[in-house]
N, CA, C and O atoms as CSV, one atom per row, in Angstrom:
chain,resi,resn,atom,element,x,y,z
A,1,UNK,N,N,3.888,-48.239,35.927
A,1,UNK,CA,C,3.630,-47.832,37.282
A,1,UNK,C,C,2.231,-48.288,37.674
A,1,UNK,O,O,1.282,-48.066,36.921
A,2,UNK,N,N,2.098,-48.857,38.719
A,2,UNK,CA,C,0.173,-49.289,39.547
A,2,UNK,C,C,0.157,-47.747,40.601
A,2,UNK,O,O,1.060,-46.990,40.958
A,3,UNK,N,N,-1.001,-47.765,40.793
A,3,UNK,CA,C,-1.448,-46.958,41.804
A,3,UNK,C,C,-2.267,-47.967,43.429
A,3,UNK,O,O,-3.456,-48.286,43.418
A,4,UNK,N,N,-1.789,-48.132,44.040
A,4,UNK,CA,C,-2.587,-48.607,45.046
A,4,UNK,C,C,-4.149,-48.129,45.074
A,4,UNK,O,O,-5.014,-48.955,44.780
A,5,UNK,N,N,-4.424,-47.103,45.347
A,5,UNK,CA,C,-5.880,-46.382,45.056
A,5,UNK,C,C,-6.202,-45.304,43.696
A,5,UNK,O,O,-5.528,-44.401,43.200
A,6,UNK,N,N,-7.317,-45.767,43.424
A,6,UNK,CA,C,-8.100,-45.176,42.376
A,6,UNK,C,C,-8.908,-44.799,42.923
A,6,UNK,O,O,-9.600,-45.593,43.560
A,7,UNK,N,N,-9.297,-42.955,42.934
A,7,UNK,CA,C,-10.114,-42.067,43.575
A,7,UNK,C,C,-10.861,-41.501,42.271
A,7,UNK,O,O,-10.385,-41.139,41.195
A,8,UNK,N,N,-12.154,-41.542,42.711
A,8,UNK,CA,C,-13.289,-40.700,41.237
A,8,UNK,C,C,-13.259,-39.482,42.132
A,8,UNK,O,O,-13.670,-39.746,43.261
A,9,UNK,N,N,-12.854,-38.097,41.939
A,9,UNK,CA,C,-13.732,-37.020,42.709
A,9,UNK,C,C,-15.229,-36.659,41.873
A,9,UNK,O,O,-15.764,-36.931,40.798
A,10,UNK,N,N,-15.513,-35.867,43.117
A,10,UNK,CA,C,-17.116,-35.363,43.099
A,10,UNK,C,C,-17.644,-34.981,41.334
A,10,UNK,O,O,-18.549,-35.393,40.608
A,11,UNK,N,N,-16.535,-33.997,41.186
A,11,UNK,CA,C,-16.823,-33.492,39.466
A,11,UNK,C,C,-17.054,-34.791,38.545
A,11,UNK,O,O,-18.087,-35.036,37.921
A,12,UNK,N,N,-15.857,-35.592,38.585
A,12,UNK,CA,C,-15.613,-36.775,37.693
A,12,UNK,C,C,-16.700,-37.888,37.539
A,12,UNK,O,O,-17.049,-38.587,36.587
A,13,UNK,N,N,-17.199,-37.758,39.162
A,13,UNK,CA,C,-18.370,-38.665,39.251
A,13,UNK,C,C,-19.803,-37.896,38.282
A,13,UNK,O,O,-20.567,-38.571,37.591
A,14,UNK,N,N,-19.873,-36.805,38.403
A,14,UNK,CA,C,-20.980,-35.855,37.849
A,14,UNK,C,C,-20.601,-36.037,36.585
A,14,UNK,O,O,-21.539,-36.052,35.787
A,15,UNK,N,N,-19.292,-36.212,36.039
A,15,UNK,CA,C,-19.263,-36.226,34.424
A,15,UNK,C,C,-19.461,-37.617,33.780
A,15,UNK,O,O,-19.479,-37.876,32.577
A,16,UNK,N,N,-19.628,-38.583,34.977
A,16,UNK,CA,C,-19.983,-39.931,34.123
A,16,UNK,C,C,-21.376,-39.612,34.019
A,16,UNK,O,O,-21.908,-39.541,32.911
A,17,UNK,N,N,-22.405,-39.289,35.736
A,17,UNK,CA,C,-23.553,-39.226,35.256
A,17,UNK,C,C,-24.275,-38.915,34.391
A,17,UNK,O,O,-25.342,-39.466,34.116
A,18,UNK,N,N,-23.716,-37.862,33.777
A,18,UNK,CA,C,-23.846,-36.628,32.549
A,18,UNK,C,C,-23.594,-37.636,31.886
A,18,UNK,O,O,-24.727,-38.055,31.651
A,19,UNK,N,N,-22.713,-38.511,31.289
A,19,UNK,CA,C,-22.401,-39.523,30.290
A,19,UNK,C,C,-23.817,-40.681,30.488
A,19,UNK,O,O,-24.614,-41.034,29.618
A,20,UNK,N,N,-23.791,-40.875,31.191
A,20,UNK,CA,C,-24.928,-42.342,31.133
A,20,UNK,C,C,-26.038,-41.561,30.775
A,20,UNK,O,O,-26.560,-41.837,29.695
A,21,UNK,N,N,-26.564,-40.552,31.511
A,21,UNK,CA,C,-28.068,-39.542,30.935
A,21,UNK,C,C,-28.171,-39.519,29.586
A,21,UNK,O,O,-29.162,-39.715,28.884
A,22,UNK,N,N,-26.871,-39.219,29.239
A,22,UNK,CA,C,-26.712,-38.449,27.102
A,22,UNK,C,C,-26.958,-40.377,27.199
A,22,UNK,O,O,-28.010,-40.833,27.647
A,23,UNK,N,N,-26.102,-41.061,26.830
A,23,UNK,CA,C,-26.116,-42.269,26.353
A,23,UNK,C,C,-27.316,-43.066,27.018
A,23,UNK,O,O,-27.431,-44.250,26.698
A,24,UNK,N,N,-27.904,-42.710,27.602
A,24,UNK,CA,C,-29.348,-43.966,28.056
A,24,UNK,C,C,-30.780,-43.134,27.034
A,24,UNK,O,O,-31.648,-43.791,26.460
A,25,UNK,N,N,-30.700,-41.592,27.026
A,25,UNK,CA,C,-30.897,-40.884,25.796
A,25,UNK,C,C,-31.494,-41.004,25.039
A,25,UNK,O,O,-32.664,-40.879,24.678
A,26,UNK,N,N,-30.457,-41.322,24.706
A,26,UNK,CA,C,-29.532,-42.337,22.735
A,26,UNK,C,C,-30.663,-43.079,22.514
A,26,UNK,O,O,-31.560,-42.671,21.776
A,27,UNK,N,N,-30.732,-44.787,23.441
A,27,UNK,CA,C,-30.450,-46.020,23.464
A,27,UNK,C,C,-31.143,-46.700,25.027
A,27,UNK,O,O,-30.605,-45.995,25.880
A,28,UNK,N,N,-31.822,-47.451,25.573
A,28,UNK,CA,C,-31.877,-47.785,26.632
A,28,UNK,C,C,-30.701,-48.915,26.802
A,28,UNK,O,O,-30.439,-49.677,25.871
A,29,UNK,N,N,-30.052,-48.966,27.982
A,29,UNK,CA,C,-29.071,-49.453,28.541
A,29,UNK,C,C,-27.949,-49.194,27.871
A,29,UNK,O,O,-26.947,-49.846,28.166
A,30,UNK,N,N,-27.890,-48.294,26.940
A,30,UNK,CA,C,-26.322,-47.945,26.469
A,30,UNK,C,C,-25.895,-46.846,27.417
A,30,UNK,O,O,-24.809,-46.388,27.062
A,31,UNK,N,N,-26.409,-46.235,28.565
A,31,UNK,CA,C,-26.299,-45.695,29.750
A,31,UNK,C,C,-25.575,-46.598,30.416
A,31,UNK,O,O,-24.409,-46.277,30.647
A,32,UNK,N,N,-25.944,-47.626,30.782
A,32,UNK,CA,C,-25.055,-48.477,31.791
A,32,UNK,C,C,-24.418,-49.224,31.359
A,32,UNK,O,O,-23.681,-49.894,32.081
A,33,UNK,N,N,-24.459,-49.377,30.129
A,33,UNK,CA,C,-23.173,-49.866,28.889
A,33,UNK,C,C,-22.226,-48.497,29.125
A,33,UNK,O,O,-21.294,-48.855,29.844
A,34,UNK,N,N,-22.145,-47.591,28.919
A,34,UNK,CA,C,-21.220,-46.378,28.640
A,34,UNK,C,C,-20.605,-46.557,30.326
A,34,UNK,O,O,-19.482,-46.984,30.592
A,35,UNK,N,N,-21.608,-46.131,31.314
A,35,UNK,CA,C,-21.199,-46.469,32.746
A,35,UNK,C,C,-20.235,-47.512,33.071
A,35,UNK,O,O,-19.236,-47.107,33.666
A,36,UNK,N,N,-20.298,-48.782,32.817
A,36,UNK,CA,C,-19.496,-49.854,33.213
A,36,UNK,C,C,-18.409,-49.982,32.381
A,36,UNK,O,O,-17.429,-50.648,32.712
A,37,UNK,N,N,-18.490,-49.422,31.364
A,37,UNK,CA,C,-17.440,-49.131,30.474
A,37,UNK,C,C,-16.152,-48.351,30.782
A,37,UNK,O,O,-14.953,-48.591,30.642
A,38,UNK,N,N,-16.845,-47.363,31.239
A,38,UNK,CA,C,-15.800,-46.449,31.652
A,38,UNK,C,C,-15.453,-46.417,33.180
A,38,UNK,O,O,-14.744,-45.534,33.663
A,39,UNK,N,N,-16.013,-47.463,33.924
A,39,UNK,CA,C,-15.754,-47.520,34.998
A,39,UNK,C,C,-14.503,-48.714,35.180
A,39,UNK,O,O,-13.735,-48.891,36.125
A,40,UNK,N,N,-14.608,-49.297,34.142
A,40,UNK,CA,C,-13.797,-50.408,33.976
A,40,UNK,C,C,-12.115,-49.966,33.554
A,40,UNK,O,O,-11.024,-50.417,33.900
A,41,UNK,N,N,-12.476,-49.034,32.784
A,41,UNK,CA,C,-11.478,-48.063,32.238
A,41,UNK,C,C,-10.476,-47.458,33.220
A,41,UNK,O,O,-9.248,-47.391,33.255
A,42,UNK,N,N,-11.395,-47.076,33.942
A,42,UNK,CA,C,-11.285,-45.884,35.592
A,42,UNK,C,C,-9.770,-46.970,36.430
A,42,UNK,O,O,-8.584,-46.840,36.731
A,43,UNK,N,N,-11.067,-48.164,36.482
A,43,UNK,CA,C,-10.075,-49.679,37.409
A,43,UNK,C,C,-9.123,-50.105,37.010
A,43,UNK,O,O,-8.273,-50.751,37.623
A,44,UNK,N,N,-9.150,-49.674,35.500
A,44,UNK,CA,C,-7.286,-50.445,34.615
A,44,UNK,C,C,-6.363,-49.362,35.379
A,44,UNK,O,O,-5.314,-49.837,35.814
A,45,UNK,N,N,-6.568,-48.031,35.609
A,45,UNK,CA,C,-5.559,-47.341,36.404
A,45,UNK,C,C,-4.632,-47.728,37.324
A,45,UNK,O,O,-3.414,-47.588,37.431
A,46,UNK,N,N,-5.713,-48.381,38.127
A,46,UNK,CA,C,-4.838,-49.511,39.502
A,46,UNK,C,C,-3.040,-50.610,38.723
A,46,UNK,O,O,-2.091,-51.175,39.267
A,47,UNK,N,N,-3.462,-50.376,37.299
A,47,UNK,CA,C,-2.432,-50.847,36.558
A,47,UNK,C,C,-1.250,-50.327,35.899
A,47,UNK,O,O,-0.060,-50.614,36.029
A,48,UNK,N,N,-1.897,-49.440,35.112
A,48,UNK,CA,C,-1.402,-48.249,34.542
A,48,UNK,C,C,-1.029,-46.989,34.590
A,48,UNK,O,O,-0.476,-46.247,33.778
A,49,UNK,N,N,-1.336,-46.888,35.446
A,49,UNK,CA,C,-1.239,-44.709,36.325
A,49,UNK,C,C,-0.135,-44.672,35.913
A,49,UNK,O,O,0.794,-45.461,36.089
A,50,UNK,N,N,-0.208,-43.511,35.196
A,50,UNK,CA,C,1.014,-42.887,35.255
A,50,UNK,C,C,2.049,-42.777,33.723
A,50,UNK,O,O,2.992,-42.070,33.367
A,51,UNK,N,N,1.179,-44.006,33.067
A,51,UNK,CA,C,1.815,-43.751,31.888
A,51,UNK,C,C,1.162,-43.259,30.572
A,51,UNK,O,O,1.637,-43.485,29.459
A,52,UNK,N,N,0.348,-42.761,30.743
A,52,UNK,CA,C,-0.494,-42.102,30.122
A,52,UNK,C,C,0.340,-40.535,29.453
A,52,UNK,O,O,1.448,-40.279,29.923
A,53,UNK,N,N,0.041,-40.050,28.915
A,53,UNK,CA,C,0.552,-38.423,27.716
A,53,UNK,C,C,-0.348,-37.649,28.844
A,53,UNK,O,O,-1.491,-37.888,29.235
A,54,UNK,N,N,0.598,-36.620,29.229
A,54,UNK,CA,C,0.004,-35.222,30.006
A,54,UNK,C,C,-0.713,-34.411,29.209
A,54,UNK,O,O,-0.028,-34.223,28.203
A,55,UNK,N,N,-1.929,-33.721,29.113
A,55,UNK,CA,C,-2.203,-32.789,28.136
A,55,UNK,C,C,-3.314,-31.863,29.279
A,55,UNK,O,O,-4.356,-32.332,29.736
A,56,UNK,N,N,-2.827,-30.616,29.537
A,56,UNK,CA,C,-3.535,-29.749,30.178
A,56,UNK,C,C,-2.968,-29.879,31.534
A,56,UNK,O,O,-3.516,-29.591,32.598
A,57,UNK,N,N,-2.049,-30.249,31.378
A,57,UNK,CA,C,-1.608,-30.503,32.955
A,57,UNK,C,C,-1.891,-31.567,33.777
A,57,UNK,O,O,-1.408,-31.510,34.908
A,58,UNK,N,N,-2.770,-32.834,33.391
A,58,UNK,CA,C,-3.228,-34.056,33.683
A,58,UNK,C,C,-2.733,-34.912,32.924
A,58,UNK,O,O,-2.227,-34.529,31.869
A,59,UNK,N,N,-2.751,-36.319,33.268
A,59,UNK,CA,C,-2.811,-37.683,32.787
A,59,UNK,C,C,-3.580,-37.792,31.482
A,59,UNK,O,O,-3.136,-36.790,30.922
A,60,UNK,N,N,-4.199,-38.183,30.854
A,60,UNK,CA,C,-5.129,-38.424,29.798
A,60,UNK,C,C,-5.199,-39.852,29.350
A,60,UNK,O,O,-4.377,-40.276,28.538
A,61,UNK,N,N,-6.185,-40.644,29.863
A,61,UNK,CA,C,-6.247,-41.983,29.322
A,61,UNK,C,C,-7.629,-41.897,28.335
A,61,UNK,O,O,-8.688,-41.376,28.684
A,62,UNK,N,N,-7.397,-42.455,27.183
A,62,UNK,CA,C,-8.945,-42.588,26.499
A,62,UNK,C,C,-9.396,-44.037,26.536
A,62,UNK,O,O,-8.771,-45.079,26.339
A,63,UNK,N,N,-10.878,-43.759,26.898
A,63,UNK,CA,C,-11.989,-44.229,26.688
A,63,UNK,C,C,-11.685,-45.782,25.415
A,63,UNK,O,O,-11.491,-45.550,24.221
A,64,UNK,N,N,-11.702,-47.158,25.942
A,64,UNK,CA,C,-11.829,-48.072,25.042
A,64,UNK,C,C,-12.770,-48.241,23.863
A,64,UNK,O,O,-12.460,-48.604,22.729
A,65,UNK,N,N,-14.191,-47.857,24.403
A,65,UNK,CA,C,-15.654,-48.047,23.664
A,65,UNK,C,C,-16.310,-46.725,23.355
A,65,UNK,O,O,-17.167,-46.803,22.476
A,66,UNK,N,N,-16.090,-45.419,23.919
A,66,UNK,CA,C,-16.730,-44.137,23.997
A,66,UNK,C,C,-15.632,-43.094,24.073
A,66,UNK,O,O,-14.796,-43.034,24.975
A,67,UNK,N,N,-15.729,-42.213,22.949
A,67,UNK,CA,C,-15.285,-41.280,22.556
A,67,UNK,C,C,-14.928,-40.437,24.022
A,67,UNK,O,O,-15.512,-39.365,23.859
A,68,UNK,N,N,-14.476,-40.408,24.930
A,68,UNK,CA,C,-14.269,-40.213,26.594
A,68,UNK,C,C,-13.039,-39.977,26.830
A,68,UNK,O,O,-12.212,-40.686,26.257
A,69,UNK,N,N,-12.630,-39.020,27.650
A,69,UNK,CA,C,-10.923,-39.120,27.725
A,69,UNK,C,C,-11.233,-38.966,29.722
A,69,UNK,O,O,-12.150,-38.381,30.298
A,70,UNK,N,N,-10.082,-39.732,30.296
A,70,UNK,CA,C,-9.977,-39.724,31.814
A,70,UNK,C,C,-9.006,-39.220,31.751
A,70,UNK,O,O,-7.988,-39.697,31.252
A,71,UNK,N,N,-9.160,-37.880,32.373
A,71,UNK,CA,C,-8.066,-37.373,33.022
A,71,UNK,C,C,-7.716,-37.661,34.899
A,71,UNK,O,O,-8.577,-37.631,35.778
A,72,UNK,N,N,-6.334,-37.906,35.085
A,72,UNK,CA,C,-5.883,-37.875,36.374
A,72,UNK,C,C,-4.717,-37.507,36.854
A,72,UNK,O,O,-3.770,-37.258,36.108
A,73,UNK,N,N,-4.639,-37.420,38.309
A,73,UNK,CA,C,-3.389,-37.130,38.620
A,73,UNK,C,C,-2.945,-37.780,39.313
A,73,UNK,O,O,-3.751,-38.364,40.037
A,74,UNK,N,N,-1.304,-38.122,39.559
A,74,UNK,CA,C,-0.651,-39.460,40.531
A,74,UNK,C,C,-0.292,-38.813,41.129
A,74,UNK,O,O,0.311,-37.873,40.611
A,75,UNK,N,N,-0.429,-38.869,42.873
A,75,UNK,CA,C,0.778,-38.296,43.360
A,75,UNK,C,C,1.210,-39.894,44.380
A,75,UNK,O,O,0.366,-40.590,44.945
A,76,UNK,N,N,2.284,-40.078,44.376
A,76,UNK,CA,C,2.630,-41.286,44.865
A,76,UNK,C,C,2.210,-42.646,44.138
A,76,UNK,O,O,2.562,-43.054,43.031
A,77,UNK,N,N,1.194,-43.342,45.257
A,77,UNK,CA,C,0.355,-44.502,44.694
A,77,UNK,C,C,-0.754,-44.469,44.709
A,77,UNK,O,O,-1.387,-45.517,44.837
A,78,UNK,N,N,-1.453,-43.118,44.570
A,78,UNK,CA,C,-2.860,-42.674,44.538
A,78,UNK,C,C,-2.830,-41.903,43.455
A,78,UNK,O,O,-2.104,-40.915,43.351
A,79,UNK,N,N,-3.913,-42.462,42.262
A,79,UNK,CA,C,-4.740,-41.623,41.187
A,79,UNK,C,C,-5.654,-41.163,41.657
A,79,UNK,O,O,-6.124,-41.705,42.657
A,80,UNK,N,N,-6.200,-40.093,41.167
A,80,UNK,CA,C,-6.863,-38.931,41.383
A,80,UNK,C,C,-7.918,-38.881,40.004
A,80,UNK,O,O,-7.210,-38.558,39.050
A,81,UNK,N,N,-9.077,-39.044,39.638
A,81,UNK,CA,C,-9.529,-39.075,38.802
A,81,UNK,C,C,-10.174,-37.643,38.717
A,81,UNK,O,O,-11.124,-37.420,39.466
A,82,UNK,N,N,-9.834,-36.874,38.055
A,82,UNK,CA,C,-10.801,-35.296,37.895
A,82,UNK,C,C,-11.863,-35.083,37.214
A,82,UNK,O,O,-12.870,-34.430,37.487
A,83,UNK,N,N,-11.410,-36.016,35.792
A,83,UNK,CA,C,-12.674,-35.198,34.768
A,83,UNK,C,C,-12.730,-36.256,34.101
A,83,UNK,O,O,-11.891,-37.126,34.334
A,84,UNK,N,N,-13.724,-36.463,33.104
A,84,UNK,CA,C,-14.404,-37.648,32.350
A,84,UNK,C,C,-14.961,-36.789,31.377
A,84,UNK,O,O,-16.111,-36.361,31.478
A,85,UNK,N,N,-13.964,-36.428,30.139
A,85,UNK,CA,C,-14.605,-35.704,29.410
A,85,UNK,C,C,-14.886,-36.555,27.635
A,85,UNK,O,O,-14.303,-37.454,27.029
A,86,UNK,N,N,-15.712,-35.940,27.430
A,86,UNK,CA,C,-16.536,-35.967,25.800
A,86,UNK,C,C,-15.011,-35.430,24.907
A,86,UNK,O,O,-14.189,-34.575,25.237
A,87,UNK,N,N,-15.050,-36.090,24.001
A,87,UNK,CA,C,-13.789,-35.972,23.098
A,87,UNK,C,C,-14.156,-35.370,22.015
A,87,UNK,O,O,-13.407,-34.839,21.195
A,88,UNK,N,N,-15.237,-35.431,21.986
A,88,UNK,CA,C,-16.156,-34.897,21.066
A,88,UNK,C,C,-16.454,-33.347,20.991
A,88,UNK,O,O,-17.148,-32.779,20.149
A,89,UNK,N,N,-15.948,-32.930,21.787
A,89,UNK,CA,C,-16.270,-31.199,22.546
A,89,UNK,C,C,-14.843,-30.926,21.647
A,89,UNK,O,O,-13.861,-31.512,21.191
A,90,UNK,N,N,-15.744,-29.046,21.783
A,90,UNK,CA,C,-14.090,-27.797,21.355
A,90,UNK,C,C,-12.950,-28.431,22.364
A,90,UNK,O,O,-13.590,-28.767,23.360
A,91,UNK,N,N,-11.767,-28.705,22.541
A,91,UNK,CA,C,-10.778,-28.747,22.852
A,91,UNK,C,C,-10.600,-27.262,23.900
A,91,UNK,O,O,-10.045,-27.122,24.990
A,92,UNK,N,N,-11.087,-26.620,23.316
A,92,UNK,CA,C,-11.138,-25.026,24.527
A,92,UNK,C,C,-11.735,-25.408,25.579
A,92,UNK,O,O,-11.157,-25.317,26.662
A,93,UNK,N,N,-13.032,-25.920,25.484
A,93,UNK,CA,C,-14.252,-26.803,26.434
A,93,UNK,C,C,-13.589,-27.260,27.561
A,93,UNK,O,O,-13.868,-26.957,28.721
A,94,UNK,N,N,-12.402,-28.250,27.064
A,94,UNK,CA,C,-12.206,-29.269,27.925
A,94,UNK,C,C,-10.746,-28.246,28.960
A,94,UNK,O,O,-10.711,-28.099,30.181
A,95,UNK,N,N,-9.750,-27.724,27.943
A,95,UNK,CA,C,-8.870,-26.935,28.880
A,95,UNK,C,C,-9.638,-25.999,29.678
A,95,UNK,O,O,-8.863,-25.432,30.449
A,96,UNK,N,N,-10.393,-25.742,29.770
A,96,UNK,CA,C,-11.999,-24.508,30.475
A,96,UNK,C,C,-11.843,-25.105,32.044
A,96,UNK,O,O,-11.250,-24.691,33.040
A,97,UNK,N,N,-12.956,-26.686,31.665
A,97,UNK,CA,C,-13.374,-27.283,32.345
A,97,UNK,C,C,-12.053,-28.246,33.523
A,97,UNK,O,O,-12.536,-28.832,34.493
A,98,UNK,N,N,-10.791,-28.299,33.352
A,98,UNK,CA,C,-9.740,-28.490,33.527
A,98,UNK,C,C,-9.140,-27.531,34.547
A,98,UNK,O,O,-8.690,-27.744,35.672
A,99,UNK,N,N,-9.223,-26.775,34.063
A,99,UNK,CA,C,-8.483,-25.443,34.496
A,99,UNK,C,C,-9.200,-25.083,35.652
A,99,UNK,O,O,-8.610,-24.633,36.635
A,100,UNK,N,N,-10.770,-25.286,35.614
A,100,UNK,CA,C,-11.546,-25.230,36.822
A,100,UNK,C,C,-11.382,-26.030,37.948
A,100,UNK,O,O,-11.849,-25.862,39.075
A,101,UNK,N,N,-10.560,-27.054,37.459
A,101,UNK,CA,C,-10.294,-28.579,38.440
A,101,UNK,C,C,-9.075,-28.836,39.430
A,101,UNK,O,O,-8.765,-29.644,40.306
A,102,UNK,N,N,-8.304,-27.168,38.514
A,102,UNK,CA,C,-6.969,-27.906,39.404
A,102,UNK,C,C,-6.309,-27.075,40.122
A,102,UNK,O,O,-5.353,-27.463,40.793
């Protein structure tokens, strides 16, 4: 399935920033390494929506280069990007932060 549009909301956008801050951190420019990374990730959607494993009630695509999971939702030919989470976190963390989203 493609999606015509790929939407970041407000949260999702705040959870990359949160990602490039931790990873620029780290490392200088592994911030905008992690950023373009997962933004690139974000854009394969326009391809893929939709076939991704549901877990929490969302989509779940992971992260190529960074431990990252994208969650979204399709309705039609629009993805919905919610959360950009650390894979690395309690698993409680992320259904928490989820549950707040939808």
């Amino acid at each position: 399935m493609t999606a015509e549009q790929v939407l970041i909301l407000k949260e999702a956008a705040t959870d990359l920033a949160e990602g490039l801050s931790f990873y620029e951190s780290q490392k200088p420019l592994l911030g905008i390494d992690f950023f373009d990374s997962l933004i690139s990730d974000i854009e394969s959607l326009s391809l893929s929506a939709g076939i991704h494993s549901i877990h929490f009630g969302f989509h779940r695509m992971l992260a190529r280069r960074f431990p990252f999971a994208i969650y979204y939702t399709l309705n039609g030919n629009i993805a919905r990007v919610v959360a950009v989470l650390d894979m690395r976190r309690n698993p409680a963390w992320a259904r928490g932060q989820l549950k707040q989203r939808s």
